[in-house]
Every structure is written in C-alpha cells, then in structure tokens.
N, C-alpha and C positions, 0 to 999 in steps of 0.2 A: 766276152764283155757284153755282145748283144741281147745273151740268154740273163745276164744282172741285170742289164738294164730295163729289162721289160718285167721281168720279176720286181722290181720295186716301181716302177709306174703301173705296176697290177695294185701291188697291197695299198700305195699311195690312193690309187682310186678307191678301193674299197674301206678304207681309210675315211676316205672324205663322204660316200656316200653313207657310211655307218654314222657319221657326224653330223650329217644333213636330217636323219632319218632322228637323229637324237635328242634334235632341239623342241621337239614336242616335248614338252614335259611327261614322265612316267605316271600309270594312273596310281592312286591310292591304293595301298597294299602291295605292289608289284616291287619287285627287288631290282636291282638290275646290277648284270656281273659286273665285274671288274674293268673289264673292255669296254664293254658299254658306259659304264659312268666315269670313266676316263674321256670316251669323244664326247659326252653328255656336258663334260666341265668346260672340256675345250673347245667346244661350241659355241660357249657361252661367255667364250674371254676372246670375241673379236675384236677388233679396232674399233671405236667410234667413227659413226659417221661424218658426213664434211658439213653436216648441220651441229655436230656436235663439236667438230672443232675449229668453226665458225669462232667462237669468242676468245680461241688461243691464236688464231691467227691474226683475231685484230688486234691482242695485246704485243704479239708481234710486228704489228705492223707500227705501234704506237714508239719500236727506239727507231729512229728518222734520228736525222741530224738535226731537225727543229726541236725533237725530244729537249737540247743542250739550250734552248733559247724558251725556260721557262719563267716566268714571273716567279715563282717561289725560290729558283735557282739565284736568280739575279738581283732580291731585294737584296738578303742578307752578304750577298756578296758586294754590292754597293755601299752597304753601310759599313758596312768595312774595310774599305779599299779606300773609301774617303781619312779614315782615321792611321791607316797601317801606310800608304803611299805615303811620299816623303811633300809631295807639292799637290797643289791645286792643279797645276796641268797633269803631271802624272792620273793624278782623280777623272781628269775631264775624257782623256787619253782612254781610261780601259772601259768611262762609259761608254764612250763612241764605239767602242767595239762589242759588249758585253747590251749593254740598256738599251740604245738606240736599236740592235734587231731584233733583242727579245720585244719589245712593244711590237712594232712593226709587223713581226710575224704573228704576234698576239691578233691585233687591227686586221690584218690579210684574211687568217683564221674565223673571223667574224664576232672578236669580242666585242664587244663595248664595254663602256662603264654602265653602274648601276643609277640606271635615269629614275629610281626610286627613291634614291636617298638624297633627300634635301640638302642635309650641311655638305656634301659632295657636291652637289650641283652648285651650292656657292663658292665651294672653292675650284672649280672648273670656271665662273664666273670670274673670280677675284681674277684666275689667272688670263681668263681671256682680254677680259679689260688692261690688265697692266703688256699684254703682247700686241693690243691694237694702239698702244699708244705708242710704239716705234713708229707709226704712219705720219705723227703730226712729231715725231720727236726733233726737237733743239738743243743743241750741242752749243749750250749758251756762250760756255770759255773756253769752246776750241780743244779743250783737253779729256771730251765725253771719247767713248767708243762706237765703232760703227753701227749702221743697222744690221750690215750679217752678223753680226759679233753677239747683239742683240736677239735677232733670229735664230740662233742657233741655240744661246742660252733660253728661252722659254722654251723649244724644241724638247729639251734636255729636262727641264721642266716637267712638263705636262707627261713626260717620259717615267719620270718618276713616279708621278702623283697617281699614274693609270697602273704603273709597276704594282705600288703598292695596293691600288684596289684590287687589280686582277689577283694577284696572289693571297688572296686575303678572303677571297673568293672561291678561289681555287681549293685551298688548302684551310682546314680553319687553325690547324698549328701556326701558319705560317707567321702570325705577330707575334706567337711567343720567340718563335726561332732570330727572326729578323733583331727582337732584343736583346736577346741572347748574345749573338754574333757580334752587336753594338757596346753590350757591358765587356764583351772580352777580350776587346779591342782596345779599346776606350783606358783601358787601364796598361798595360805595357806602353800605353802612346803617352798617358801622363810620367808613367817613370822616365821611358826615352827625353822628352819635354824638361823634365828636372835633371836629367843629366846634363844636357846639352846646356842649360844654363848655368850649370857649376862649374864647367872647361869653360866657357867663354870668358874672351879678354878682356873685353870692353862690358862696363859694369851698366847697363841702362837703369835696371833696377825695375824692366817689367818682364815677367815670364811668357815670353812667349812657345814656342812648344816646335812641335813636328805636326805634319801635315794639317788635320782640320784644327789645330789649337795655333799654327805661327802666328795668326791677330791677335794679340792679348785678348778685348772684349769677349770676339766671339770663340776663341779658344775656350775661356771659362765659363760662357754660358752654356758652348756643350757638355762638360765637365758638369755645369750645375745638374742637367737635365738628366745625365748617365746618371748619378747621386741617387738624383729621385725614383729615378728605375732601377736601380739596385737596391733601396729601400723596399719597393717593392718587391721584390724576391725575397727580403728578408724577414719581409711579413707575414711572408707561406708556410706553412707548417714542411719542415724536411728536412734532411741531414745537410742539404748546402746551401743551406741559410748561414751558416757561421762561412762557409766560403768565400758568399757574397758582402758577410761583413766583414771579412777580409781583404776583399777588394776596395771596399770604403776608405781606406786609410790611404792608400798613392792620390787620391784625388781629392780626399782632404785638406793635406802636404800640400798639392798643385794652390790650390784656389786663394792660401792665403801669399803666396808666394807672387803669384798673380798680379792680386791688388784690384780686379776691378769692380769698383763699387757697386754698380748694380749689380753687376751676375752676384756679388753678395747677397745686396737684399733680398733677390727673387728664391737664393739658397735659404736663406732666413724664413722668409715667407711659406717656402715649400715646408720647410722640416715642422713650421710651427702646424702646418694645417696636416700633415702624416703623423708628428705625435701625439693627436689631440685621437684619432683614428686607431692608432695599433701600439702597445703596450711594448709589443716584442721588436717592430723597427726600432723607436723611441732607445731602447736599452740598448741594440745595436748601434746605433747612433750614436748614443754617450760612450761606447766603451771602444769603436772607432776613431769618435773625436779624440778620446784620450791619449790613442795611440797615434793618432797623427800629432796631439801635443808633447807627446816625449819624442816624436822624431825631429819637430820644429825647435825644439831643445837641446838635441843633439846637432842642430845647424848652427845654432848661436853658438855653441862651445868650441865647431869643429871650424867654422867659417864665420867668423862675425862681419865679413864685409858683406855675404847677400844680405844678413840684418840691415845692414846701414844703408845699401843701395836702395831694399826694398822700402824701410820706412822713409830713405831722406827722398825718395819720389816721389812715394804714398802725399807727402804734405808738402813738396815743391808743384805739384801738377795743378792745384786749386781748380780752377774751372775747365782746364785743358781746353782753352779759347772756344767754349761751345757757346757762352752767351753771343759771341760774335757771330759764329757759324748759324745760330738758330734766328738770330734777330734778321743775316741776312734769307736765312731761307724764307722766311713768315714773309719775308717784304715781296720775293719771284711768286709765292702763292697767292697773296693779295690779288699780286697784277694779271693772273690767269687761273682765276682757284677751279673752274669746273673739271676740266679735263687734262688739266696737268702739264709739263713738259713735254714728255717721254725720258725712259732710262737714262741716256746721258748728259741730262743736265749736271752740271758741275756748277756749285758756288763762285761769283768770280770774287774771288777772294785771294789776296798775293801773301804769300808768306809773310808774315812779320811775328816775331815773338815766338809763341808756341805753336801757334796759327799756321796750319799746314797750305800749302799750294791747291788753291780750288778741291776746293774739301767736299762730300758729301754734305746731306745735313745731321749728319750723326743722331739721328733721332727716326724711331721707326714710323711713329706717327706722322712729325713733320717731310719724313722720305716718302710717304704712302700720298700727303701733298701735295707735294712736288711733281714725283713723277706722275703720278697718276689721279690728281684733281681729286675733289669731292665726291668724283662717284668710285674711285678707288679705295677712301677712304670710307664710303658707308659701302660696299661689298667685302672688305677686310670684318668692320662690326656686325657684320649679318653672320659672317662666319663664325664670329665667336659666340654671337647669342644662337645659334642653331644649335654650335657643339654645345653649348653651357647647355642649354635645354635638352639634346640628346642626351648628355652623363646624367642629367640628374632624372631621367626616363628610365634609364637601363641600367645603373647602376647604384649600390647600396655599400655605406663602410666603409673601407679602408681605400676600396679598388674606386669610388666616388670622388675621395680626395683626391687622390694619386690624378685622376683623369684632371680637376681641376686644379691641383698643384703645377701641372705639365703645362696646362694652357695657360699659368701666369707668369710663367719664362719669359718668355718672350717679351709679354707686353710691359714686366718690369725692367729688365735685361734694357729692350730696346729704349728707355730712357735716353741713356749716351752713345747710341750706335745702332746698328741694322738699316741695310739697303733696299735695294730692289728686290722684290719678292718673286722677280723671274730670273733675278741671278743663279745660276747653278752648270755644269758640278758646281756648290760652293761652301763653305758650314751654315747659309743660312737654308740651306737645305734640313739642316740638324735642329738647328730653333726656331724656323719659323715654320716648317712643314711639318715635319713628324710631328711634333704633340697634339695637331690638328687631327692629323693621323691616325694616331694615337687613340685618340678620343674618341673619331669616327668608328671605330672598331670596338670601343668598349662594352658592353656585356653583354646579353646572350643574343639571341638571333628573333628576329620576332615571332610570335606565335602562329604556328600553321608554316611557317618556312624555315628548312632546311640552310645551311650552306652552299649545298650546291643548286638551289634551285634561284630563282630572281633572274634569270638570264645568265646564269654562270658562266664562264670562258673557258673556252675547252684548255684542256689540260696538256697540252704537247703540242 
C-alpha cells in the first residue's frame, strides 16, 4: 500500500508540474502531444477567483429574510388583500403584518422618497397636513375615534403611499403588475358581492359586496375605477384583450345593481372620454355592456324582486338626507374654516328620517373642510393640478385619457360620500389614492434618467 501510495503522489506531482509548465501558451507552429494539451486545457479551466466571485456572493447574500419584505412584493399583494379579505379589519390585519415592515425596513435600508417629484411631494404634503391635524383634533359628538386610532391610520397611510413609490422605483413593471393583481381580484369579489345579495333575506335594495365593496358608494367607485383599468388593457394590442373584455361584464352586472349615482356619473364620464380615445376599448365596451344587458335580463325573468327592491330604492332615497348633512357641515366650516377639526369630527346630527346618527359629511370636498380647513383643501387642488399637468407632459392618446379619466373618480364619485384621506387600510385607499398614483407614474421616465437612478431604493 505504501509503494501505491507514493506511486500516485509521484505521477500527481508530475502531473501538476507538467500543468504549471503548460499554462504558457504554445509558440506558433509548435504541436503539442496529447498529454501535453490535455494539462494545457486543464490548466485553463481553474476556478475563479474570489474577485471573480465577488458578485455571486453578493447575490447571495441578497435572499436575507428582508429579501420577503420588498415593496414590489407587498404592493400588489395589498391591493389584493383589500379586495379578496372578507372585512376591513381582516385588510388592516395583514397590513400590520406585511406593509408596515416592508416600509420600515425599506426607511432602515436608507430609502427615501423621490424629493424630485413634485406632485409626490404634494401628496406627502396633503398627507402630512390631514395627520398634524389630530393635534388640535375635536371629537365634536363624542362619537369620533381616538387619536391612536387616528395615528395609526395615517401610519398605514404614508405606508402605502411610500409602498407604492419605492416599488415603482424599484421595479419599472411593478405598475403594471400591481394592476394587474387589482383587475383579478376585483372581479371574483364583484361575482362573490352579487351572490351574497341574491341569498340575502332581507331585501334593502342596495348592493353592497365583500370586503372593499360592503359600502355601497365606495364599493362601486372602486368597481368604477377597475372598469377603467380594464378598458385599458383592452386597448392594447394582444390576444387577452378579449379576456379583459370578459371581465368587463361581472362589473357591469355589479354597478347597476348598486345604484350609486355618482360612481355612475364618474363611470359615464370615464367611458365618454376612453371612447372618444380608442376605437377598439369603445367596441369592447358596447359588446360587454351588452352582455351584462342580457345577464340584467336574465334577473328580471329569474328574480323580479332584486328589480323591484333595486328600483323602488333607486326613487324612495331622494336626497338620502345629504342636504341636511351638508348644510350642517358648511355651517362647523364657517366657524373654523382655516385648519379644520381634525379626523374625528362627527356631524352632531341625531337620527331622524333617513338621516343617520352623527354622519360624516358625505361629501369629499366639504370632508376635506372640515377635517382639515382650507389649507387641506388647497393641498388636495395642488395635487390634482400637478398630476393634471404631469399626464398631460408625459403622456399622449389613449394612455392621457385613461390617466385623466382615473383622476375624475374620485372627484365625481366623491359628490355623495368620501372621508378622510388618512383613513386606511380602507377603499378610499382605492379612489382616492391610487389614481393619484396612477397618474404619478404615467409615461416614460424623463430624459437622461433611468428607473433605477433618482436615488433609487435598494432592492432587498
């Protein structure tokens, strides 16, 4: 055994020195045998150096457990979780666990927001201003919420709003995706939404839904807005465009079932300024509407009482006591119009009639008053003349309207309804943030810069 073993730690060395000897390259003309250009190859297929694998070890180094706490991770999974969860706390539930680290560890990491982008900076303003007014806030009728209650929802907030830039930032997919996740949600939560109102006993005669749709209003303003984002896809050139005009039809079904008058108009208003734009949405549109009109047909034959509950509401609701809600809100703004309440002012207004128990002021405008005075109300309009002036900079056609079809949600929508704009988890996270959002991100990147560059946010 000792005469093997030193016989192959012989040839081994000579071996290795015939391979050392080999890595000089041979001169021109010279042959070299078989042996020779055998250690000649295998000389030459050594391992890389630890400079060379320097850059697999830091992509290695990149799956961490923070890897799971990415902005890109965590948008599209919020916008879904809002719509697919059964309640608002459920919603609020898997932020807290999911939103609230991913920023966090984002902020730790050394992101920031993009202190270049103006309409962003107004909406970091809108939001700072409506979260410094829990400091003087009045809890007029006793029936507001507290300040942590308060605290914790603009937390959630601003949680979001940075969500959405850092990933967006990160990633330049990541808007598409986030919509995406949002239209395919969006639609099995309106069929669930119209089932649950066919089993019910008791006939109200408004549809209200599953998770971000159980408020009638802002149920079907989110509904409005998916519409218009799924029109958008329709208007792309690709084989699932007819997919997405497939999806058009449970939310069509939804909206008149609904009843709520504004999210109509602002769906009215949308479709009129996307037809005027794209030939091919337009055709998808009517051939959708039509199939949600033979399905609305097939309810009157199969069910004629959601008929009857839906229209004898439609025309029993008249004002649904807003002149009285708005006439008292106007009167609490008079008597403190610069800086507002704070969040939990409540109307003190006692039930009587259709008139709810200390109501909001059902109106986005007159909410944006109240809680937060006239200078919440002109950082709200700074915001939208940025982003109007942003779409109409960066964008041309079809993707122009769309950006300003999105921004007229809301502000039609919010006619009869919309609260505080630091409420969240909440759906006015869906109408009154995203299409801001939205917008902020629409077309290309400006010249001379990249996506990842502007102070980008690390990526894990």
């Amino acid at each position: 055994m000792s005469l093997l073993r030193g016989w192959m730690q012989g040839s081994l060395g000579r071996y290795a020195k015939g391979a050392a000897k080999s890595t000089k390259p041979p001169a021109p003309g010279v042959a070299l045998t078989p042996a020779a250009s055998l250690r000649h190859r295998h000389a030459h297929m050594a391992l890389p150096s630890k400079a060379a694998m320097r850059p697999v070890e830091a992509g290695r180094r990149r799956w961490h457990p923070g890897f799971l706490f990415t902005p890109r991770l965590a948008l599209p999974l919020t916008l879904a979780a809002g719509l697919l969860l059964p309640s608002n706390a459920a919603w609020s539930t898997f932020f807290y666990i999911l939103g609230l680290p991913t920023i966090g560890w984002q902020l730790w990491r050394g992101a920031r927001p993009d202190a270049a982008n103006r309409p962003l900076l107004a909406m970091l303003a809108l939001w700072a201003w409506s979260s410094l007014t829990i400091a003087w806030d009045r809890n007029i009728s006793g029936q507001g919420d507290g300040h942590g209650y308060w605290l914790l929802n603009a937390l959630c907030t601003l949680a979001f709003l940075l969500c959405f830039d850092f990933a967006t930032r990160q990633d330049a997919s990541a808007r598409r995706r986030a919509v995406s996740a949002f239209i395919l949600c969006a639609v099995p939560t309106a069929l669930l939404s119209i089932a649950l109102f066919a089993v019910q006993d008791h006939w109200t005669g408004r549809l209200g839904g599953w998770g971000a749709l159980k408020t009638p209003v802002w149920g079907a303003s989110v509904i409005v807005i998916c519409v218009l984002l799924t029109l958008g896809r329709v208007a792309e050139a690709g084989p699932r465009r007819w997919l997405y005009a497939t999806a058009l039809v449970p939310m069509l079904v939804y909206l008149p079932l609904n009843g709520s008058r504004t999210a109509l108009l602002s769906l009215a208003m949308g479709v009129m300024m996307l037809g005027l734009s794209s030939w091919r949405a337009f055709r998808a549109l009517v051939i959708a509407g039509l199939c949600a009109l033979a399905a609305l047909a097939g309810v009157v034959l199969m069910r004629p009482v959601w008929v009857k509950a839906v229209i004898g509401n439609f025309l029993a609701r008249g004002t649904d006591c807003h002149i009285t809600i708005w006439r008292t809100a106007w009167g609490l703004f008079l008597a403190q119009p610069v800086i507002g309440y704070g969040p939990s002012a409540r109307l003190p207004i006692l039930p009587h009639g259709a008139c709810p128990a200390y109501p909001s002021p059902h109106n986005l405008y007159l909410s944006l008053l109240v809680y937060s005075g006239l200078v919440g109300f002109a950082l709200y309009g700074l915001c939208q003349i940025l982003l109007c002036r942003h779409v109409l900079r960066r964008q041309r056609g079809f993707q122009r309207a769309l950006a300003l079809a999105l921004l007229a949600v809301p502000l039609v929508s919010g006619l009869s309804d919309l609260t505080q704009v630091i409420k969240g988890p909440s759906p006015l996270w869906y109408i009154i943030w995203l299409p801001m959002l939205l917008a902020l991100r629409a077309g290309p990147e400006s010249p001379g810069t990249s996506p990842a560059s502007a102070a980008s946010p690390p990526r894990g």
